[in-house]
mmCIF file of the N, C-alpha and C atoms, coordinates in Angstrom:
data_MODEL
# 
_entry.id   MODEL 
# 
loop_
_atom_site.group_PDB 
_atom_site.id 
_atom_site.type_symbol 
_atom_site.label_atom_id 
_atom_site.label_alt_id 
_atom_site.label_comp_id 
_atom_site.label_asym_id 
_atom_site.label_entity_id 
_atom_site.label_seq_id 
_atom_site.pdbx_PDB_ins_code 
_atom_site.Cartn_x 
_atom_site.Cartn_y 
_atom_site.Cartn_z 
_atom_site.occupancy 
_atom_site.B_iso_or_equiv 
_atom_site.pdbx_formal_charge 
_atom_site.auth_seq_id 
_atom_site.auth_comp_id 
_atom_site.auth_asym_id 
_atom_site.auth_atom_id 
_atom_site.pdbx_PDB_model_num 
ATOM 1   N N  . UNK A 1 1  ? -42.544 -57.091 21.792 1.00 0.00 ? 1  UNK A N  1 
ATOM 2   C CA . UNK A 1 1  ? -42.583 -58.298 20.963 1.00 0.00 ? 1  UNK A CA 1 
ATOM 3   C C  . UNK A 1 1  ? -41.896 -58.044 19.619 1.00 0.00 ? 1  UNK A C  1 
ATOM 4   N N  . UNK A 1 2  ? -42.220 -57.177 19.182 1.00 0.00 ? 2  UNK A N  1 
ATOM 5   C CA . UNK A 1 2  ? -41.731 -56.504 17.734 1.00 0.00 ? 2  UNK A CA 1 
ATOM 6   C C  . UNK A 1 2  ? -40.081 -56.503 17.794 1.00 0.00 ? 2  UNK A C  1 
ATOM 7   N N  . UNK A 1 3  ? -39.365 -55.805 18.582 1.00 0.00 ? 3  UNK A N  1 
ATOM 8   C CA . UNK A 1 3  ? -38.284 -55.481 19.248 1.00 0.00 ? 3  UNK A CA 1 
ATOM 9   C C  . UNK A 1 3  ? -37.592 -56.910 19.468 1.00 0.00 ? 3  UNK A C  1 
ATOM 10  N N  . UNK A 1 4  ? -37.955 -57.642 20.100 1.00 0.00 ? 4  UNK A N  1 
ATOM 11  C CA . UNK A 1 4  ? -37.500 -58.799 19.876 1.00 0.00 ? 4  UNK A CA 1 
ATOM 12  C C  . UNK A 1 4  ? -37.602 -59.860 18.518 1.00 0.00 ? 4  UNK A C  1 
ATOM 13  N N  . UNK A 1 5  ? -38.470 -59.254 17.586 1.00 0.00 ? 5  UNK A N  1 
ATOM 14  C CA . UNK A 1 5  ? -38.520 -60.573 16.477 1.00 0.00 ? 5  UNK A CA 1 
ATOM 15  C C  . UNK A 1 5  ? -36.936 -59.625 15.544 1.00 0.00 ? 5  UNK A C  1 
ATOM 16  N N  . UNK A 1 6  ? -37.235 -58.408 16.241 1.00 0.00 ? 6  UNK A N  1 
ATOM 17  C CA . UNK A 1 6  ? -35.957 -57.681 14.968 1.00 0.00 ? 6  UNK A CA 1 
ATOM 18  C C  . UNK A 1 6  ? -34.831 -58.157 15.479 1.00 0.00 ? 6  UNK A C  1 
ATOM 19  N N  . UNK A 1 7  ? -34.550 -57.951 16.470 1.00 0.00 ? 7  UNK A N  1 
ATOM 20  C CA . UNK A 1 7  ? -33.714 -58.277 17.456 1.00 0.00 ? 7  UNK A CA 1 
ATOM 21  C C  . UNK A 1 7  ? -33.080 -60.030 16.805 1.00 0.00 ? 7  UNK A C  1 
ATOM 22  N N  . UNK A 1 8  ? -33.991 -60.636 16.826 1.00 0.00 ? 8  UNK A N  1 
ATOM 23  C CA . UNK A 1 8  ? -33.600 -62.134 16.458 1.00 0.00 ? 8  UNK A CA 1 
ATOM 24  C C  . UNK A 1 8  ? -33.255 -62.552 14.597 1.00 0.00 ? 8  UNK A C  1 
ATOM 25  N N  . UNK A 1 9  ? -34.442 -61.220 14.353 1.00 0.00 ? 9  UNK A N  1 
ATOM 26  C CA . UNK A 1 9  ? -33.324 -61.711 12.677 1.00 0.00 ? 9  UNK A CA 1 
ATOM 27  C C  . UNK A 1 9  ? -32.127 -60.768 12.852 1.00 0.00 ? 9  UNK A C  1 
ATOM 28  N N  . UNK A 1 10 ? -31.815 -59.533 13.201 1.00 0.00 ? 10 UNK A N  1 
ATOM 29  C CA . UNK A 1 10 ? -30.264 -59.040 12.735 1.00 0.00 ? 10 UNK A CA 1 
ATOM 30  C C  . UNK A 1 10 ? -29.414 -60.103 13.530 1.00 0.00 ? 10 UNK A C  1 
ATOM 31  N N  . UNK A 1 11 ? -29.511 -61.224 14.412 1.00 0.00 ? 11 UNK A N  1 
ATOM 32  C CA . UNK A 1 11 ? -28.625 -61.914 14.421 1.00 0.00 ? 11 UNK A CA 1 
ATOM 33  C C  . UNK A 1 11 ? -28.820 -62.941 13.790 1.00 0.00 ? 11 UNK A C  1 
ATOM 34  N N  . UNK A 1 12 ? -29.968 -63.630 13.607 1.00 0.00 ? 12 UNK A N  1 
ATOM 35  C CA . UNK A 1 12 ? -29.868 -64.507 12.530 1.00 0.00 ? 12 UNK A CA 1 
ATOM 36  C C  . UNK A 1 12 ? -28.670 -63.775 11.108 1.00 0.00 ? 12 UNK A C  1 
ATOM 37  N N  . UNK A 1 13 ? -29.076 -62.877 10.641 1.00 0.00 ? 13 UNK A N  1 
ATOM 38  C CA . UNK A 1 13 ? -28.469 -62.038 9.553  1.00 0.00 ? 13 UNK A CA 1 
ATOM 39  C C  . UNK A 1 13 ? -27.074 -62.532 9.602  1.00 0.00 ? 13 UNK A C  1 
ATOM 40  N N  . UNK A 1 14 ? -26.702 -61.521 10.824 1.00 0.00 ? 14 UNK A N  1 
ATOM 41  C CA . UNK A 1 14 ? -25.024 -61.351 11.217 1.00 0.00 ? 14 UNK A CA 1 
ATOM 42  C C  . UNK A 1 14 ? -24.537 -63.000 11.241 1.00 0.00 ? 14 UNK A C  1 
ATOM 43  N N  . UNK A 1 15 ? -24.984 -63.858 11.971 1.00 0.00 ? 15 UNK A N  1 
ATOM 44  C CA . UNK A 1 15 ? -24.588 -65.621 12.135 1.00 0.00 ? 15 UNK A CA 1 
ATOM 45  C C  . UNK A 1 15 ? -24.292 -66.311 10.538 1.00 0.00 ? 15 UNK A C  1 
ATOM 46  N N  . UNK A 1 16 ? -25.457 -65.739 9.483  1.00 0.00 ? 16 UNK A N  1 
ATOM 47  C CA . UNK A 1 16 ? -25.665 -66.241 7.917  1.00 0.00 ? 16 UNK A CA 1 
ATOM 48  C C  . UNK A 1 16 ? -24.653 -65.774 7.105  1.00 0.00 ? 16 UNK A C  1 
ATOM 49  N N  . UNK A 1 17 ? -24.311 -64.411 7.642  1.00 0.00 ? 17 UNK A N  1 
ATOM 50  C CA . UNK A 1 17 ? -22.888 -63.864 7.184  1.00 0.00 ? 17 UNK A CA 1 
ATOM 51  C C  . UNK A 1 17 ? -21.680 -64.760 7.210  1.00 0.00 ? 17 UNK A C  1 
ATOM 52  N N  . UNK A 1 18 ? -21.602 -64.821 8.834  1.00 0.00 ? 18 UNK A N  1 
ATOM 53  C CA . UNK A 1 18 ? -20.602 -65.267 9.380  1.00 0.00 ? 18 UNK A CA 1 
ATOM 54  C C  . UNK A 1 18 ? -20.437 -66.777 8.732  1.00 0.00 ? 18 UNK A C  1 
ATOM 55  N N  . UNK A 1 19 ? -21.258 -67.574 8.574  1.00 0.00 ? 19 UNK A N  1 
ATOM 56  C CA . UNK A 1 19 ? -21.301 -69.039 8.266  1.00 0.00 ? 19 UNK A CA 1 
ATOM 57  C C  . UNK A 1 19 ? -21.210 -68.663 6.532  1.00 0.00 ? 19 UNK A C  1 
ATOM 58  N N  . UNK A 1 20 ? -21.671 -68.519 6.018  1.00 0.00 ? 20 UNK A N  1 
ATOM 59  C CA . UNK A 1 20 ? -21.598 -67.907 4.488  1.00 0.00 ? 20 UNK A CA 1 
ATOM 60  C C  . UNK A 1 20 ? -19.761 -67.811 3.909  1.00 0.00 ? 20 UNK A C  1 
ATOM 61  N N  . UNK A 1 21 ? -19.510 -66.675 4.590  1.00 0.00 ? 21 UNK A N  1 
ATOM 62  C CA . UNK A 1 21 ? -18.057 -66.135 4.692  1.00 0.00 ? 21 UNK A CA 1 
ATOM 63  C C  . UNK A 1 21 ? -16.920 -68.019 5.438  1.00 0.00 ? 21 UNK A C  1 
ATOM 64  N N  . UNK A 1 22 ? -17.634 -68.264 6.651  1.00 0.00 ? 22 UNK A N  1 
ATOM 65  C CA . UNK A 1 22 ? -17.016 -69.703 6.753  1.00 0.00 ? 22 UNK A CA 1 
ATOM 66  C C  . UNK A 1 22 ? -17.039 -70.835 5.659  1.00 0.00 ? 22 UNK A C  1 
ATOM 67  N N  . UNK A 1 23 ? -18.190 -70.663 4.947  1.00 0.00 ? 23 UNK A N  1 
ATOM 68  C CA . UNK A 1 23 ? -18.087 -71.723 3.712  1.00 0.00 ? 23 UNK A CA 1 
ATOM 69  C C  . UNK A 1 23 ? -17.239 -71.592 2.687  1.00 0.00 ? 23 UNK A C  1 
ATOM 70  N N  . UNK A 1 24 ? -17.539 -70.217 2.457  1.00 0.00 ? 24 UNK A N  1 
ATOM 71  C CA . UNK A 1 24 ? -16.677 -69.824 1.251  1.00 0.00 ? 24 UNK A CA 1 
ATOM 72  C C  . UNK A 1 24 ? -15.504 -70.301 1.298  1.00 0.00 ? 24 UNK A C  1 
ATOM 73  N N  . UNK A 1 25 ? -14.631 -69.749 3.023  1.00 0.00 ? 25 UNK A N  1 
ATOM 74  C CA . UNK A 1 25 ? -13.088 -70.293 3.084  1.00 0.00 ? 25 UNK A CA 1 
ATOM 75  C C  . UNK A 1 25 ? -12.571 -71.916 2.952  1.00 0.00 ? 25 UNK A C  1 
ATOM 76  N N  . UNK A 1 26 ? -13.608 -72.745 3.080  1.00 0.00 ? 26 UNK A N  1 
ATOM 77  C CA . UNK A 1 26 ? -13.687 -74.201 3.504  1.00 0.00 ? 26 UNK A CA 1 
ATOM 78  C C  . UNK A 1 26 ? -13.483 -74.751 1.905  1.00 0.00 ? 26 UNK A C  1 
ATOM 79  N N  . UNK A 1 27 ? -14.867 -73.578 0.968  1.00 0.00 ? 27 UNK A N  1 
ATOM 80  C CA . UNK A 1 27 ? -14.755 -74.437 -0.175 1.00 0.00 ? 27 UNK A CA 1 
ATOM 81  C C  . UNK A 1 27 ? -13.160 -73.893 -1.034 1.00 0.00 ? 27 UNK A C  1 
ATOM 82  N N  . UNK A 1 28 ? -12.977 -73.250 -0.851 1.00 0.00 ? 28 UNK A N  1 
ATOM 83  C CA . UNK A 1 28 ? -11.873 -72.217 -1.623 1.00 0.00 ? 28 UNK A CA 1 
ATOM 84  C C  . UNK A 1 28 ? -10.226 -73.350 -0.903 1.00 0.00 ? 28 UNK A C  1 
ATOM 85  N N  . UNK A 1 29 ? -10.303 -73.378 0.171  1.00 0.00 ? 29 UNK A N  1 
ATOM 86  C CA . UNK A 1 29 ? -9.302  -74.479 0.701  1.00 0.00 ? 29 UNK A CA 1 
ATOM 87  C C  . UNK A 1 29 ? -9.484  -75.982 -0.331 1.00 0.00 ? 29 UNK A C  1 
ATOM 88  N N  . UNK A 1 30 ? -10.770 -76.531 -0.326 1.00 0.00 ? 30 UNK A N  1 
ATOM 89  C CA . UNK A 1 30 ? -10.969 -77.603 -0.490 1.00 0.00 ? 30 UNK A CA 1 
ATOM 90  C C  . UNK A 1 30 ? -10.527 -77.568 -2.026 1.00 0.00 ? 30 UNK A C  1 
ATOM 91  N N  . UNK A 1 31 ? -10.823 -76.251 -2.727 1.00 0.00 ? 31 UNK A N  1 
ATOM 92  C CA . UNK A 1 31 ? -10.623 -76.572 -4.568 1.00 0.00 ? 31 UNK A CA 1 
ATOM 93  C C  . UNK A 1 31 ? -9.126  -76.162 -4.730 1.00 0.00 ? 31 UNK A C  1 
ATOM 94  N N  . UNK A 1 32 ? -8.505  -75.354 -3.847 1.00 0.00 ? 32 UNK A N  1 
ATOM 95  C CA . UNK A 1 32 ? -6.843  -75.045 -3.869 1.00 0.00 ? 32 UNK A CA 1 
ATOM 96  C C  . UNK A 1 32 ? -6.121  -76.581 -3.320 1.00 0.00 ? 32 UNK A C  1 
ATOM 97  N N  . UNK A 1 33 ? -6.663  -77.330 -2.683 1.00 0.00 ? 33 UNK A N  1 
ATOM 98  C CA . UNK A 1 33 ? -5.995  -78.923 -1.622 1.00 0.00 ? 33 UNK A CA 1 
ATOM 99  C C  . UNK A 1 33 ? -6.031  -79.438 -3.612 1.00 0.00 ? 33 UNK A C  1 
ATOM 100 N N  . UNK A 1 34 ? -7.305  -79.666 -4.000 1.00 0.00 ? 34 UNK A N  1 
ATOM 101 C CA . UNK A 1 34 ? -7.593  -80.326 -5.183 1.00 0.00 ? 34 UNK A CA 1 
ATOM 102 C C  . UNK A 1 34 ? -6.523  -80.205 -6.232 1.00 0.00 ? 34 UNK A C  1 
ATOM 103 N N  . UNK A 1 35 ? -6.211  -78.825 -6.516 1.00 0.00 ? 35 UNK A N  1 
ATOM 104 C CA . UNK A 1 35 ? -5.471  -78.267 -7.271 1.00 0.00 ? 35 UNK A CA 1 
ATOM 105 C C  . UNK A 1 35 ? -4.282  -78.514 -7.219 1.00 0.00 ? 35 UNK A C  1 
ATOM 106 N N  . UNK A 1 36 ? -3.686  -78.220 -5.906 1.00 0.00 ? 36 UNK A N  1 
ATOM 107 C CA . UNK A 1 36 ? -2.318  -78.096 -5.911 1.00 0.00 ? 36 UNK A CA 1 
ATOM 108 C C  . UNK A 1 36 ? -1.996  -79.925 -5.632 1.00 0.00 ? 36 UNK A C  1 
ATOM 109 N N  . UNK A 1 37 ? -2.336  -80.659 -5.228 1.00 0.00 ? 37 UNK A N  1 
ATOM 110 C CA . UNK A 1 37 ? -1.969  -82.045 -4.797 1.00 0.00 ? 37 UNK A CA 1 
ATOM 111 C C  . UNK A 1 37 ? -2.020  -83.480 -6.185 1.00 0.00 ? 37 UNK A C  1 
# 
């Protein structure tokens, strides 16, 4: 049971990364579109 709750946050973790790191690029596009246009 244990094994599995760890199991489910290091991917929660790794996914929060991943989406985190996806926002960043989205907002960083969105204030460079702003900028340059």
């Amino acid at each position: 049971m244990r094994r599995l709750f760890y199991y489910l946050i290091n991917n929660i973790r790794e996914h929060l990364m991943l989406y985190l790191m996806l926002w960043l690029l989205l907002a960083l596009a969105d204030i460079a579109y702003l900028y340059f246009s």
